[in-house]
N, C-alpha and C positions, 0 to 999 in steps of 0.2 A: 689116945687120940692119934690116927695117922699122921702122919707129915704135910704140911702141904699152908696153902694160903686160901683165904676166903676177902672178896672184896664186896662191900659195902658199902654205894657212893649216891649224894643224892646231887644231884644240880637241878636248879630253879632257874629261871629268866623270868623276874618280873616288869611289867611296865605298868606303869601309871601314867593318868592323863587325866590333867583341866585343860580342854579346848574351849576357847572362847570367841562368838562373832560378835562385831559391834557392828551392825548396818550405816550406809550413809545417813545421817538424820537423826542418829541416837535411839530409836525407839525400841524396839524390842529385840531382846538381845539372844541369842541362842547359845546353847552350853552344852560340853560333851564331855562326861566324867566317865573314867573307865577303870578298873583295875584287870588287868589278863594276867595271867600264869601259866607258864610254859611246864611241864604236861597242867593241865587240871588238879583241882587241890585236890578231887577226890582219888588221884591212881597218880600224886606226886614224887612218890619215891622213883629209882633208877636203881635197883637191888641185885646185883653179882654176888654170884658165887662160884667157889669153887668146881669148874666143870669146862670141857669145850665143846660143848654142844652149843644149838644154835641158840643166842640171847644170852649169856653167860658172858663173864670176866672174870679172870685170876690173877691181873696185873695190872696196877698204875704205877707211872712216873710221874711226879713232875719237879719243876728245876725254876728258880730266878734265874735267866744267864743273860749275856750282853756280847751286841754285835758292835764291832768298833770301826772310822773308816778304813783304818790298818789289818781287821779283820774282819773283812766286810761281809764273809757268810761264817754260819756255823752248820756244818751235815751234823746231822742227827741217826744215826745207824739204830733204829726201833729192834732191829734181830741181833744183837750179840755185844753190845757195848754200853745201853746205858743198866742203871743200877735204881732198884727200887729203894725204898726206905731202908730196906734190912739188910742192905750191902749186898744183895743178890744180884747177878748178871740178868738183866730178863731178855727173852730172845719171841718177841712178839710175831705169832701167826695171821693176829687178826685183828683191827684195828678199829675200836668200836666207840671211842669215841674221842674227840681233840680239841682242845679248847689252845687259844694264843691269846694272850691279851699284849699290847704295845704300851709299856708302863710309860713312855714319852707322854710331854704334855707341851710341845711346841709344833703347833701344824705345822709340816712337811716333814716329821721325821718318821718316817715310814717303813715299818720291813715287810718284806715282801714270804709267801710262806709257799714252797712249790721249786720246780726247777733245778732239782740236782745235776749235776753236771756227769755223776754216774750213780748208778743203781737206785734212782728216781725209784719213790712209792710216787705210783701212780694212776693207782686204786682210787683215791680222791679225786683224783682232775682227768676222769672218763679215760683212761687207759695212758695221756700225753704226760710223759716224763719231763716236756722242758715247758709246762703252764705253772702259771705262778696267779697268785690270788695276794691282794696287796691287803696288808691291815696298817688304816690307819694312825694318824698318833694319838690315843687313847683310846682304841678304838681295840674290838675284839672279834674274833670265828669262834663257833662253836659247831660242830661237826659230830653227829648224834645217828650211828646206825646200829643199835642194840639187838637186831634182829639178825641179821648177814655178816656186818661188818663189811671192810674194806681189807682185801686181800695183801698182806706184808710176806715177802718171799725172802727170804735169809741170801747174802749175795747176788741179788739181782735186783730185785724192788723191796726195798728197806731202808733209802737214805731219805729224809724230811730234813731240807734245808731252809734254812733261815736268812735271808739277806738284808743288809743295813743298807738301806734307802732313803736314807734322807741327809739331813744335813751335819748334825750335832756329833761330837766324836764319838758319841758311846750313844746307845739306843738300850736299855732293857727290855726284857719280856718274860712275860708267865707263861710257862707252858704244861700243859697236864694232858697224856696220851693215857688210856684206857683198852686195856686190848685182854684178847687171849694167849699162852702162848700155844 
């Protein structure tokens, strides 16, 4: 077998819902029960493999890391600095998919995900290197183009920063990037 990596990844969004009305007067009560699932159960997988053509992935990251107020951003360099699983450099072309979650659980502590100060990916936020997209405290993005992706440029648009916005001295967060290289 040649060399190389194959990826495999599924992510789900499910919601659920009991909506419930109770009219002035008590009478007749209305109900709204849902189950949705982000793609459909029947075409729910999100299946990479080895390849960069278009719809394809041959690399994820992802990391627990933590913004402090004494380290109040973390750049994320996607082309030549972070490290997959297997100890490899990966230096990402194409950026196909990005989840954040803000493991905070005291409202106002907030990071902000966008606005590097140089070499802004800015692929995500319609071509603006200095927009930021704020995720709340427990709150999460998920960023999903398996078709095109989002264009990451090695030294010029490759840096995804992370900013601590809010109050608490440390903020954690999950983050899991999906790309080609």
């Amino acid at each position: 077998m040649a060399g190389g990596t194959s990826l495999n990844a599924l992510l789900k969004v499910v919601l659920n819902w009991d909506f419930q009305n109770y009219p002035a007067g008590g009478f007749d009560q209305t109900k709204s029960s849902q189950n949705l699932q982000f793609p459909p159960a029947s075409s729910d997988t999100y299946s990479q493999s080895l390849s960069s053509t278009a719809g394809t992935s041959n690399q994820l990251w992802a990391d627990r890391r933590t913004v402090t107020t004494s380290t109040t951003t973390d750049d994320l360099d996607l082309a030549g600095s972070l490290t997959n699983f297997f100890g490899e450099t990966i230096s990402l072309a194409t950026l196909r998919g990005l989840v954040v979650f803000n493991r905070a659980t005291v409202a106002g502590d907030d990071i902000t995900v966008g606005g590097a100060a140089a070499n802004a990916l800015a692929a995500i936020f319609d071509a603006s290197p200095s927009a930021e997209l704020t995720v709340k405290a427990s709150g999460m993005i998920v960023l999903l183009a398996p078709l095109d992706g989002y264009s990451v440029t090695g030294g010029s648009q490759d840096t995804l920063r992370i900013t601590h916005a809010g109050s608490s001295e440390a903020i954690t967060y999950d983050i899991v990037a999906i790309g080609t290289e």
